[in-house]
C-alpha positions in Angstrom: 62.2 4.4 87.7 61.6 0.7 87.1 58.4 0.8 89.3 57.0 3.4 87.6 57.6 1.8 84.0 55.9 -1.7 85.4 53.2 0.1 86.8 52.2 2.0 83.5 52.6 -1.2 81.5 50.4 -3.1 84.2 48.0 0.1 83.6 47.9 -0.2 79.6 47.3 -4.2 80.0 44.1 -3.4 82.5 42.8 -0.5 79.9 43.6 -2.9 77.2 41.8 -6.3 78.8 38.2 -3.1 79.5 38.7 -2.5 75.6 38.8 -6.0 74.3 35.8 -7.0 76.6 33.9 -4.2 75.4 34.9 -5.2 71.7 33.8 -8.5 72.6 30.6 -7.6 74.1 29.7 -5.4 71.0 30.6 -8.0 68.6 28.3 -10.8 70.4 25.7 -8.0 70.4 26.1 -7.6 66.8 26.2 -11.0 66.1 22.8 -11.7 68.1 20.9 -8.8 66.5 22.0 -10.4 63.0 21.1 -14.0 63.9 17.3 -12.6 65.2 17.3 -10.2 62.0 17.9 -13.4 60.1 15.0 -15.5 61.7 12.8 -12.5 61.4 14.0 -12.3 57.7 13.4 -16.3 56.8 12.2 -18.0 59.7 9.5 -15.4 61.6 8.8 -14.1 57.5 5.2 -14.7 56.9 4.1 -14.0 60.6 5.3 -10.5 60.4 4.0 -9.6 57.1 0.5 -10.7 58.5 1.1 -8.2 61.2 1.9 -5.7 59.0 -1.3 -5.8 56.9 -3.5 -5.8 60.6 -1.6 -2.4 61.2 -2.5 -1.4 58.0 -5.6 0.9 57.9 -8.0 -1.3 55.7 -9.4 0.3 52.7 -13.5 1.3 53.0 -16.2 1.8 50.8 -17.2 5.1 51.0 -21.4 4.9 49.4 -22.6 7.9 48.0 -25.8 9.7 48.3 -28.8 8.2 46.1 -29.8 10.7 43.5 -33.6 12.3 44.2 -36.2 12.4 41.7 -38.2 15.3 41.4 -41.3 16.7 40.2 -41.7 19.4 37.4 -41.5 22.2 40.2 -39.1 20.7 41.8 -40.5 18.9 44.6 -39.2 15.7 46.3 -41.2 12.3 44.9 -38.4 10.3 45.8 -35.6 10.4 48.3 -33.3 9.0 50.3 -34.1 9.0 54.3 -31.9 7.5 57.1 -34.2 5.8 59.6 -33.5 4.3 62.9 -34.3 2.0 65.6 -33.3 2.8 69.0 -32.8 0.6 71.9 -32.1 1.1 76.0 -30.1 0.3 78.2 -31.4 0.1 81.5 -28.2 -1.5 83.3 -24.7 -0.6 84.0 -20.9 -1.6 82.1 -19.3 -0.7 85.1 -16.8 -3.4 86.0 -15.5 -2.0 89.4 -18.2 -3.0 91.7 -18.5 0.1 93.5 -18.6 2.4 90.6 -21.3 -0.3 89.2 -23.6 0.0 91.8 -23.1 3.6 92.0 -23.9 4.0 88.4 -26.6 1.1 88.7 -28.4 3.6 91.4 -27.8 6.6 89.2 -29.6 4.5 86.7 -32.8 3.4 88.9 -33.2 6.4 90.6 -33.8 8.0 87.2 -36.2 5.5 86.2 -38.3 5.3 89.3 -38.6 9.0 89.4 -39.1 9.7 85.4 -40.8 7.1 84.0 -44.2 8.7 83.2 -42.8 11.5 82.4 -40.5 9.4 79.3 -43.9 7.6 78.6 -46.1 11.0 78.1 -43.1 12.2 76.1 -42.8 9.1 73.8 -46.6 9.5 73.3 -46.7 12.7 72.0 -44.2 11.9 69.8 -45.2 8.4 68.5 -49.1 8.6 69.6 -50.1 5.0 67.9 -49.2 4.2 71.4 -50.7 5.1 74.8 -48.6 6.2 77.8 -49.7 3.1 79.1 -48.4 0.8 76.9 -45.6 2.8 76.9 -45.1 2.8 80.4 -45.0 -1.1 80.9 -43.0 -2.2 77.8 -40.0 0.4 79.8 -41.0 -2.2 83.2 -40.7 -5.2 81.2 -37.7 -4.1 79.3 -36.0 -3.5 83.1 -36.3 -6.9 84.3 -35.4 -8.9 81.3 -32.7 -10.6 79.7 -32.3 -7.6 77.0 -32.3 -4.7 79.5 -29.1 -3.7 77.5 -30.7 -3.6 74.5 -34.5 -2.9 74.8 -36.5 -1.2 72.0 -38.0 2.0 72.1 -41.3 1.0 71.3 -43.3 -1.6 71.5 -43.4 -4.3 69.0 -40.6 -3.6 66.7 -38.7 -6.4 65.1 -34.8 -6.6 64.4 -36.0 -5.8 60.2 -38.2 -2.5 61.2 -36.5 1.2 61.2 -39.5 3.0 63.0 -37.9 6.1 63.5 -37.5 9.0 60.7 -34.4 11.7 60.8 -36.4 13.9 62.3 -37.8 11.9 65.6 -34.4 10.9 65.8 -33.5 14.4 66.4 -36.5 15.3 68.7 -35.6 12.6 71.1 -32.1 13.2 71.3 -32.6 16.6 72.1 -34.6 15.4 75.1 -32.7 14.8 78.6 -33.9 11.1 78.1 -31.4 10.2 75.7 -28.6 12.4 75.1 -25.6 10.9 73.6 -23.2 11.3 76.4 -23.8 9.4 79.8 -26.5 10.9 81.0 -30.2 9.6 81.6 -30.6 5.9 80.4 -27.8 4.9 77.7 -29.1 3.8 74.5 -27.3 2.5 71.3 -28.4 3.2 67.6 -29.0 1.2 64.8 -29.5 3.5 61.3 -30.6 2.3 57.8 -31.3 4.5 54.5 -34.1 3.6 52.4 -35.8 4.9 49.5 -39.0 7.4 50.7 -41.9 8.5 48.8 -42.8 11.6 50.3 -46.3 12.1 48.5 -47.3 8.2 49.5 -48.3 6.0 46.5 -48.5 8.9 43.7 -47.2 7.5 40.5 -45.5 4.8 42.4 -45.3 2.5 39.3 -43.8 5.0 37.3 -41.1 6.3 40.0 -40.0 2.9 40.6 -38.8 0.7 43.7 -35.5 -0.8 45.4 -35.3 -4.5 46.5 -35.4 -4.6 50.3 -31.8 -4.3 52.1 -30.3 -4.1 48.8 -29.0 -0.9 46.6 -31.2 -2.6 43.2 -33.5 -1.2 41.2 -36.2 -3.2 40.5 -38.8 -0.9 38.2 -39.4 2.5 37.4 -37.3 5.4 36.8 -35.1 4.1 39.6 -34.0 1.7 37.3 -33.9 3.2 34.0 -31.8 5.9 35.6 -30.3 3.4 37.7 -26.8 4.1 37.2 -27.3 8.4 37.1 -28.8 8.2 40.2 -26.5 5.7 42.0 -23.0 7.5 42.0 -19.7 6.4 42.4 -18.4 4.9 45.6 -15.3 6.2 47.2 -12.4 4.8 49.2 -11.3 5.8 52.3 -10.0 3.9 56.1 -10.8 4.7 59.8 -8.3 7.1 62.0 -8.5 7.7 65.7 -8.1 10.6 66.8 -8.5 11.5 70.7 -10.1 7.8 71.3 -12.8 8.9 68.4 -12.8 6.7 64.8 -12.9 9.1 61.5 -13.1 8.1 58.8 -10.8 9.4 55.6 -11.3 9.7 52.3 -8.6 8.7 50.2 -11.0 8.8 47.3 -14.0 11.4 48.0 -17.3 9.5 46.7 -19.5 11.0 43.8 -23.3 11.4 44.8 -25.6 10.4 42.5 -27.6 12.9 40.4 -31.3 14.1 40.5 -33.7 13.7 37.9 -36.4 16.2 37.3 -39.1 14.2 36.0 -42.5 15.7 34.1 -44.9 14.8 36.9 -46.9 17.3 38.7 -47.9 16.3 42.1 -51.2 18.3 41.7 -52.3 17.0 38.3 -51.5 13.4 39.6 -53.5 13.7 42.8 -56.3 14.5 40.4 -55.9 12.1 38.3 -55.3 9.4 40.8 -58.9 10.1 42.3 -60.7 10.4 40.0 -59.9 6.9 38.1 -60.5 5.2 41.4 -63.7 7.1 42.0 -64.9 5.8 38.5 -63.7 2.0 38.9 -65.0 1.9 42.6 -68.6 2.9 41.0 -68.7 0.4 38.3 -66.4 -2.2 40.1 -63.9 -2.3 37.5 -61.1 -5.0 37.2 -58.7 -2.2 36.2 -58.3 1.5 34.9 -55.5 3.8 33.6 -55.5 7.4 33.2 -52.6 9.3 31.7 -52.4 13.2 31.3 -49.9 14.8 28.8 -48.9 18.4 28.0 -49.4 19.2 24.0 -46.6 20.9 22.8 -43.8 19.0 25.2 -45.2 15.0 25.5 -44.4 15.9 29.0 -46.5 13.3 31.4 -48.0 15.6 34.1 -49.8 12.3 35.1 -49.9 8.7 34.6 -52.2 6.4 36.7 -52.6 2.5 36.7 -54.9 1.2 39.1 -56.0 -2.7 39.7 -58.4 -3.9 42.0 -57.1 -5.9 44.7 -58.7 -7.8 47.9 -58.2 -4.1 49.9 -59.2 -1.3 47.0 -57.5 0.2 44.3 -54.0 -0.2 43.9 -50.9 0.4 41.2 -49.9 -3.4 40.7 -48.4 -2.5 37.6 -47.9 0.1 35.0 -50.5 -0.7 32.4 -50.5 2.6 30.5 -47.1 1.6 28.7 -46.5 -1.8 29.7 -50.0 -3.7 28.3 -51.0 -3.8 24.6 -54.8 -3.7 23.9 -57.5 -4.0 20.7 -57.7 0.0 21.1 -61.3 -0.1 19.7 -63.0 3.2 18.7 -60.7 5.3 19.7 -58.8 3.7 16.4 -61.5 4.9 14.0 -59.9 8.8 13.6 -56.4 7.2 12.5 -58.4 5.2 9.7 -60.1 8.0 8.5 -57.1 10.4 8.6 -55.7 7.9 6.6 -58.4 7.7 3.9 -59.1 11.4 3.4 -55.2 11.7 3.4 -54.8 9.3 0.7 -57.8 11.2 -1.1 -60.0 7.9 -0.6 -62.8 9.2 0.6 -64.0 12.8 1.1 -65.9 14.4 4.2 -69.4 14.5 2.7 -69.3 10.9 1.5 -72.6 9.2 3.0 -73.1 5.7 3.9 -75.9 3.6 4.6 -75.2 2.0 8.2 -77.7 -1.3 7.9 -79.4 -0.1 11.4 -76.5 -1.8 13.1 -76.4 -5.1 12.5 -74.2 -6.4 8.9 -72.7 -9.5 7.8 -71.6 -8.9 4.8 -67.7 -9.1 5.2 -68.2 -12.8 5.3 -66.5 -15.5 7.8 -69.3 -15.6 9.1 -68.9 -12.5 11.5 -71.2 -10.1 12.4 -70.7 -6.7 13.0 -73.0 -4.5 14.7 -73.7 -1.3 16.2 -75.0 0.1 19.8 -78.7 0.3 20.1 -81.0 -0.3 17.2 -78.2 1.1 15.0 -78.5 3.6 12.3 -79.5 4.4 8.3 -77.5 6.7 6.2 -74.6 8.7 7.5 -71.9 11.0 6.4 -67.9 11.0 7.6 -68.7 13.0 10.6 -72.1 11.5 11.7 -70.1 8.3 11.2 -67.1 9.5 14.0 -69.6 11.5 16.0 -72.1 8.2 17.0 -68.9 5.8 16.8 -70.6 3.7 13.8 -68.8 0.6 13.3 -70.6 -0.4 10.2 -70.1 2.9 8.4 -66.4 3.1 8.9 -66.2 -0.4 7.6 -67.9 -0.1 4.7 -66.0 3.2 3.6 -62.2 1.9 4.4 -63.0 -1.3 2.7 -64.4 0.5 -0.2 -61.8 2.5 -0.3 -58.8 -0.2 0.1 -60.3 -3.4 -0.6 -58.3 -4.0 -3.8 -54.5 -2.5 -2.2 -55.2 -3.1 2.0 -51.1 -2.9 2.3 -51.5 0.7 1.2 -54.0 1.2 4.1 -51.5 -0.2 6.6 -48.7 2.0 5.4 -50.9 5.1 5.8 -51.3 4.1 9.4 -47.6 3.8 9.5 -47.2 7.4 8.3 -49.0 8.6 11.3 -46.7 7.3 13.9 -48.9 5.7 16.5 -46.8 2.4 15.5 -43.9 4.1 17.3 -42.8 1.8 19.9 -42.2 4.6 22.3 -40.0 3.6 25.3 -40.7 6.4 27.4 -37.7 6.4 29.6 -38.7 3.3 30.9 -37.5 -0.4 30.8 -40.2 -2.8 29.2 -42.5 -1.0 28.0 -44.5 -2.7 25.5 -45.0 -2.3 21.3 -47.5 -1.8 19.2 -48.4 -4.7 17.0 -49.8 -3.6 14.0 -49.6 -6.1 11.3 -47.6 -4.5 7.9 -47.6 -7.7 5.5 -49.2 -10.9 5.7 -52.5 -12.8 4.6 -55.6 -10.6 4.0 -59.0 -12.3 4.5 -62.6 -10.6 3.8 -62.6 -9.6 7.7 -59.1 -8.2 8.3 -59.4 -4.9 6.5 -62.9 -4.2 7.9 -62.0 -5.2 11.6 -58.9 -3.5 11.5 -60.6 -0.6 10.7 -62.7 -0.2 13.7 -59.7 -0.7 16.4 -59.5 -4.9 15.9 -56.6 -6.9 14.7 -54.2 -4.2 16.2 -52.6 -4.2 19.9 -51.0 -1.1 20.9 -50.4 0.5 24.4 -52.4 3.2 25.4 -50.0 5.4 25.4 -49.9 5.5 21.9 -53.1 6.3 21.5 -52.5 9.0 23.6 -49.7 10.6 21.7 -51.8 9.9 18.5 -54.4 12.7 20.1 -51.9 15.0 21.2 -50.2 15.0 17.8 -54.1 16.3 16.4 -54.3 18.7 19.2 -50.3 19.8 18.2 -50.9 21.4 14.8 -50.2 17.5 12.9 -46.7 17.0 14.8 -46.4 13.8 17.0 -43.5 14.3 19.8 -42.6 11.4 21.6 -44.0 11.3 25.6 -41.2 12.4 28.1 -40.9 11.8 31.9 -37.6 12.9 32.6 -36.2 16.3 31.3 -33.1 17.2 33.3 -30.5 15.6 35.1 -28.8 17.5 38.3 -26.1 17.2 39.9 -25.5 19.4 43.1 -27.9 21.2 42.3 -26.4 22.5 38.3 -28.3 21.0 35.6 -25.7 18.4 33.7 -28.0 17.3 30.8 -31.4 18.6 29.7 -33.5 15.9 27.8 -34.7 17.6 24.7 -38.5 17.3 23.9 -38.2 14.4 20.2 -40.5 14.6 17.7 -42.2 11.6 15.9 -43.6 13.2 12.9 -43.2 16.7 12.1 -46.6 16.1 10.2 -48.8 13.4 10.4 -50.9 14.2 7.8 -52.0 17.0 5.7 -53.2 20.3 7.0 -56.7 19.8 5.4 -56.9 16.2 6.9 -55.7 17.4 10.3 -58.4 20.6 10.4 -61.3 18.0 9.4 -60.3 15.7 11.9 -60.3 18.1 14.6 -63.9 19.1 14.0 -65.6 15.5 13.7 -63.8 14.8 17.4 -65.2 18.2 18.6 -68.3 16.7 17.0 -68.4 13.8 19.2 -68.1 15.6 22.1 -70.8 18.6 21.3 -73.9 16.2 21.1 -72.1 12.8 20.0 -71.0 9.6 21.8 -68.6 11.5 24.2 -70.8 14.2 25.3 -69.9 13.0 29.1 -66.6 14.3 28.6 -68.0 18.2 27.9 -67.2 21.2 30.0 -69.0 24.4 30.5 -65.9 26.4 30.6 -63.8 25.3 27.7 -64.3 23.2 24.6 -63.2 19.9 24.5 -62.4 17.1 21.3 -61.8 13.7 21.6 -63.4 10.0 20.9 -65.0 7.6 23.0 -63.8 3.5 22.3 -65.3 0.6 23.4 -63.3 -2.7 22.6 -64.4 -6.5 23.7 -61.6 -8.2 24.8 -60.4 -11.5 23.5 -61.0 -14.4 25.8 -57.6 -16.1 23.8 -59.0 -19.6 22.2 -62.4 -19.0 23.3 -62.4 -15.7 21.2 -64.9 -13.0 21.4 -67.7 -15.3 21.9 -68.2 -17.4 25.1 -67.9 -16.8 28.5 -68.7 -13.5 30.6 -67.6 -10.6 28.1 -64.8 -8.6 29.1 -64.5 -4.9 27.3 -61.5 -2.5 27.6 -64.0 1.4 27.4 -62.1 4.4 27.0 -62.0 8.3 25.7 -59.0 10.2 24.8 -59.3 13.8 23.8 -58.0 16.9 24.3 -58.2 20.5 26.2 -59.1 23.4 25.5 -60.1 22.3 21.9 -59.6 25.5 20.5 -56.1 26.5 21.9 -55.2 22.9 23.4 -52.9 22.3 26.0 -53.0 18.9 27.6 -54.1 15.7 25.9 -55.8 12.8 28.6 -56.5 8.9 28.2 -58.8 7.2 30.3 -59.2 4.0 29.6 -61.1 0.9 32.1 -61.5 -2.7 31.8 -64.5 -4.0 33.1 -66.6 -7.6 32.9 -70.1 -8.8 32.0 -73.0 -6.2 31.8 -73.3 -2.7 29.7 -70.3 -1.3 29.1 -69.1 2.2 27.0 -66.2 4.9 26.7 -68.8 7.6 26.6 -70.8 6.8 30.3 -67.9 4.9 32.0 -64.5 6.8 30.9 -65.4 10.5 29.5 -67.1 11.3 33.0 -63.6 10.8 34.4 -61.8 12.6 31.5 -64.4 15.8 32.5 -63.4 15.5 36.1 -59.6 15.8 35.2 -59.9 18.5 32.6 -62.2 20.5 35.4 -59.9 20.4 37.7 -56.8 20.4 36.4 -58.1 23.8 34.2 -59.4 25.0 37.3 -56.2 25.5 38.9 -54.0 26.1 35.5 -56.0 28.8 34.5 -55.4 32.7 36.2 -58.0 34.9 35.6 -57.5 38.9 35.8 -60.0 40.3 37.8 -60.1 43.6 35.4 -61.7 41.6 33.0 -64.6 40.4 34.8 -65.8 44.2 35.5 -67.8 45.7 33.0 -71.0 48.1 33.4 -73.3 45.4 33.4 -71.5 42.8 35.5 -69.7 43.3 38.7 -67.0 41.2 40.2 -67.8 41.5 43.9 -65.7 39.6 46.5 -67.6 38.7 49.8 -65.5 40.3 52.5 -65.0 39.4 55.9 -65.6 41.6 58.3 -62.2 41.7 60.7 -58.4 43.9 59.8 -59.6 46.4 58.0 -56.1 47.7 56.9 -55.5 44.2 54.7 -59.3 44.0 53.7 -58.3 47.8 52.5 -55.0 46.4 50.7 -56.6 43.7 48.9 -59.7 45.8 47.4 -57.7 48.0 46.2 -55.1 45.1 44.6 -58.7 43.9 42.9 -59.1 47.5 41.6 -62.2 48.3 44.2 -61.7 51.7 46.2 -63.5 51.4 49.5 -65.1 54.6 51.0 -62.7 55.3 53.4 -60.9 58.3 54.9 -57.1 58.6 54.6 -57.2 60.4 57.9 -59.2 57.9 59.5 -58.0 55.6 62.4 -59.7 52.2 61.6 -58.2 48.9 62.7 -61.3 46.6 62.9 -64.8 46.9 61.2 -67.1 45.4 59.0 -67.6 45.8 55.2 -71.0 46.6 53.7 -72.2 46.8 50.4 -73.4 49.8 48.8 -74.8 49.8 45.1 -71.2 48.9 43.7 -69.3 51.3 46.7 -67.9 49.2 49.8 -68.2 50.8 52.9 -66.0 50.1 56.2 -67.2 50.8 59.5 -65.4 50.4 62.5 -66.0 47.4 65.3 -65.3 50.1 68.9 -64.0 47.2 71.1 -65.2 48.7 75.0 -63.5 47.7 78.0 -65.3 44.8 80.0 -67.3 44.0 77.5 -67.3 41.0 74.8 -66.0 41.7 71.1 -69.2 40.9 68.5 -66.8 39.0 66.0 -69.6 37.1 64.0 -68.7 37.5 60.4 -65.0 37.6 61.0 -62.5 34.9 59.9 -61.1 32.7 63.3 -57.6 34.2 62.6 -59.0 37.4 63.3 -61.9 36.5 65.4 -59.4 34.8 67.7 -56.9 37.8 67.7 -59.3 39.8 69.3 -60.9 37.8 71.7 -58.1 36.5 73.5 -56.6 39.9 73.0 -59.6 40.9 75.1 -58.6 38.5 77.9 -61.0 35.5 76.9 -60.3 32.0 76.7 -61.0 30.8 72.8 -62.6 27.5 71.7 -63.3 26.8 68.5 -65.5 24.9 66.6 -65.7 24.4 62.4 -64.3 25.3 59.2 -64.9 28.9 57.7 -66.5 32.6 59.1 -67.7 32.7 62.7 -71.7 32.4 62.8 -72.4 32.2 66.3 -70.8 32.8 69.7 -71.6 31.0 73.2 -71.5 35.0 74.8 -73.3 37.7 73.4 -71.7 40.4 72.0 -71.2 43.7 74.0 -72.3 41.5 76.9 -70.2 41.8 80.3 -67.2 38.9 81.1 -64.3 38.5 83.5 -60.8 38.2 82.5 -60.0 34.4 81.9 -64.0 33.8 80.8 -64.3 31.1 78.0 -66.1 31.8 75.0 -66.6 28.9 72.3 -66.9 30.2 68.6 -68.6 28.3 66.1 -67.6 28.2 62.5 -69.3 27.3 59.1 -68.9 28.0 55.6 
């Protein structure tokens, strides 16, 4: 019994002695994980926290989309494109040597075999350079230094992005360079830049970014600067599957569009023919500027300086530069007299055969040519008489000139009009100060003022706008996705510039210049025009108006159609040393833009051209009968033709006012006669017929290299040739 108890109390001391060395062994284990807890705490402190912010996804700027400006119908003048440069890689990563040399043959092999293949295919897409050039910048790139990073095509620095979105997505669509391992590996470089899809149209006005930089530097890019920018967002990088995302923890805001005034059409115009003009008479400089009447809206606004290689838009001079307007002045003096009740319409003046000194100082003024006698108000405007305006607004306002001045005021062309657009310059256009014997009379005549043309221009277009000046607009919505945010209303100036009376007695001297006067160059055919010619010598700054080669600033503003106007156009040129005048040098280009730009404006109903006396008969192609058929009858003609009748192709004749439609029979084996057709049609049926088809020319087929009806073989070839 004693054996037992001593034996179960030996057993409790063992279990005890395991216990108390466990204990022991969990309280050292404790006691270690609080000592490194406290050196992690105090001691390891600052090193962890570091490693905490590295494990940290890092905050990223998130840019949003550059808002595009648009045209009045909407299409793209400015955008934002991603371009790229792409280089190859004509060597291996492989570290394992037998996987690189395996991957290194893969590589060769492809090469050796394809290489004029990739060079034909790089030409067609990029074909400023030949498959051979092509074909040994891929040899050199393989043998030197960069073979990991060669350049797609030749000569292209580290600063160029050659490649548009849209090569970039032809050529990796070809087996060349697909994205995952397979042909020759290539990496990608991308950049997004500001692109003018329409070239240098309006550049000045649309504005520019600094290079590499998101900054405006002119333009509507930056006076809309911060519409069109956006707000960035905030977001960090996340792999997922060995692939980087990023995340936005604040979603960016893309800028918005602005729809601007400008129509692509009217500005290619307007663009042509100012350079045509100052290419003729080698100007130093020339702006054009095209507004619609009852909106301000600029449909076009050209400013073209000559530089060492042509023409180009240095600078916006239509709103930025102030100019002595010259004659083009003389209609706001006058509305301001016969406002005022000065002067009256049939007042007559005797014009000293143009040549008078009698304002004193010593000036003289003088007229074009040998001058002229005695004129009234509108023989005065009509042959732009400097003399004769002179003497009536100093007449009138010698004794209270300030009064004069505050009539021009009342008009509004002192607006300083800002036109969406930062620094654009103001009129100067003196209200108080000294008044010598020369100042009114000079004044008068488009002298001692400075004013851009553009308020010249909206001077005009407030005549041509029943006596109500608006202010001129460029921008007149603001998008965002697509959903117009903010619509710019149109602003008027002056409700009425002067009094109705005034304004209809104005408008018919300026039709008077045009019909037979100093602007005659300016006329149309089709629709009546009104407007001024100016001609205005250009300061020289100390040395005056006197010495040196004379420099003149010629111009014409007027409107169309004068008797229902819709669009009001400046054209003004500076040019140096010989004859120089509005009326041969800027009107002709004024006539070219109205031409045109009524030309395609205008839609004319073809009902109204067919009376009993006069026909409208379109020349018809002979060719598909069934949309010849279609279109005649769209034009209110009804051909002679069957309902029953089976007629694909034929000719159209003409008889008395009836058009008749015979059939072409096409004959097996034998050649189609398809002179007279269109080439749409024309090459429909030859090669329908089993010929081969070349063509040559613009227009209706006039000749072809086999006669028609004559035998051929299958596969033949037969050349067409084309004219107009």
């Amino acid at each position: 019994m004693a054996g037992k108890v001593k034996e179960k109390n030996s057993e409790k001391r063992r279990v005890s002695r395991r216990y108390l060395t466990i204990f022991l062994f969990v309280m050292l284990w404790g006691v270690l994980i609080i000592v490194k807890m406290s050196i992690v705490m105090f001691a390891e402190r600052q090193y962890w926290n570091d490693v905490s912010k590295n494990l940290i996804p890092a905050n990223r700027t998130i840019e949003p989309r550059r808002g595009n400006i648009l045209s009045d119908e909407g299409l793209l003048l400015v955008s934002s494109m991603k371009h790229y440069r792409i280089f190859l890689d004509f060597a291996t990563y492989e570290k394992n040597q037998k996987r690189a040399e395996a991957d290194q043959h893969r590589k060769d092999t492809l090469f050796e075999r394809h290489i004029d293949e990739f060079a034909r295919e790089i030409n067609r897409m990029f074909p400023q350079y030949s498959v051979r050039q092509l074909r040994q910048h891929f040899i050199t790139g393989r043998t030197s230094k960069s073979k990991h990073s060669w350049p797609l095509l030749p000569g292209v620095s580290r600063n160029l992005y050659p490649i548009s979105y849209n090569q970039y997505k032809t050529l990796t669509g070809t087996v060349w360079l697909r994205p995952k391992n397979e042909g020759w590996f290539y990496s990608l470089e991308s950049k997004i830049s500001r692109e003018q899809p329409f070239g240098t149209l309006a550049s000045r006005t649309l504005g520019d970014m600094f290079a590499g930089k998101d900054s405006a530097r002119f333009g509507l890019e930056l006076s809309f600067d911060s519409i069109l920018r956006g707000t960035p967002g905030i977001g960090h990088i996340e792999k997922v599957q060995n692939v980087s995302h990023m995340v936005a923890d604040i979603p960016q805001i893309d800028g918005c569009d602005i729809v601007t005034t400008i129509n692509v059409d009217m500005q290619d115009v307007t663009e042509v023919a100012l350079r045509r003009e100052l290419e003729l008479v080698n100007a130093a400089s020339g702006t054009a500027v095209l507004m619609e009447v009852a909106t301000g809206d600029i449909k076009a606004i050209a400013s073209l300086t000559r530089t060492e290689n042509g023409y180009y838009e240095i600078q916006n001079n239509a709103v930025r530069d102030i100019f002595e307007p010259g004659s083009t002045f003389k209609p706001v003096s006058f509305m301001v007299a016969l406002d005022d009740g000065k002067i009256s319409i049939t007042d007559s003046v005797f014009c000293e055969w143009g040549r008078y000194a009698g304002f004193g100082g010593g000036a003289v003024m003088t007229d074009a040519g040998i001058g002229y006698g005695w004129l009234d108000v509108p023989g005065i405007i009509k042959n732009s008489c400097n003399i004769g305006t002179s003497k009536l607004i100093t007449a009138a306002y010698k004794d209270d000139p300030q009064a004069f001045v505050d009539g021009i005021y009342r008009t509004g062309i002192n607006t300083h009009f800002e036109m969406q657009l930062i620094g654009t310059g103001a009129p100067v256009i003196r209200k108080d100060g000294y008044w010598d014997a020369t100042r009114l009379p000079w004044m008068s005549i488009g002298y001692n003022s400075q004013m851009p043309v553009i308020n010249t221009l909206a001077f005009y277009n407030g005549i041509a706008n029943g006596g109500k000046m608006v202010e001129p607009r460029l921008v007149t919505e603001i998008r965002h996705e697509g959903k117009v945010v903010e619509r710019i209303p149109v602003k008027v100036v002056r409700e009425r510039m002067c009094k109705d009376k005034t304004l209809e007695q104005i408008k018919m001297m300026l039709e008077g210049v045009v019909d037979g006067g100093s602007g005659i160059n300016a006329a149309s055919r089709h629709f009546k025009v009104a407007g001024k010619t100016g001609t205005a010598q250009i300061s020289q700054g100390a040395a005056g108006y006197r010495n040196g080669i004379r420099t003149h600033m010629v111009s014409f503003c007027g409107y169309f159609p004068a008797d229902k106007p819709q669009y009001t156009c400046i054209v003004s040129i500076s040019t140096s040393g010989g004859a120089a005048g509005g009326g041969t040098m800027a009107a002709p280009v004024f006539h070219e833009i109205s031409e045109k730009v009524m030309a395609r404006r205008i839609l004319r109903n073809v009902s109204e051209a067919v009376d009993t006396v006069n026909q409208f008969l379109p020349a018809v192609l002979a060719g598909d009968m069934n949309s010849t058929r279609l279109v005649l009858r769209k034009l209110g003609m009804k051909p002679e033709w069957k309902e029953s009748d089976s007629l694909t192709w034929g000719r159209v004749t003409l008889d008395s006012i009836q058009f008749r439609m015979t059939p072409i029979i096409e004959r097996e084996g034998l050649v189609p006669n398809v002179v007279g057709m269109g080439a749409q049609d024309a090459l429909y049926i030859l090669e329908s017929a089993g010929l081969r088809v070349e063509i040559a020319g613009v227009g209706r087929v006039r000749s072809q290299s086999l006669p028609g009806n004559s035998r051929f073989r299958k596969g033949d070839r037969i050349r067409i040739n084309l004219s107009m």
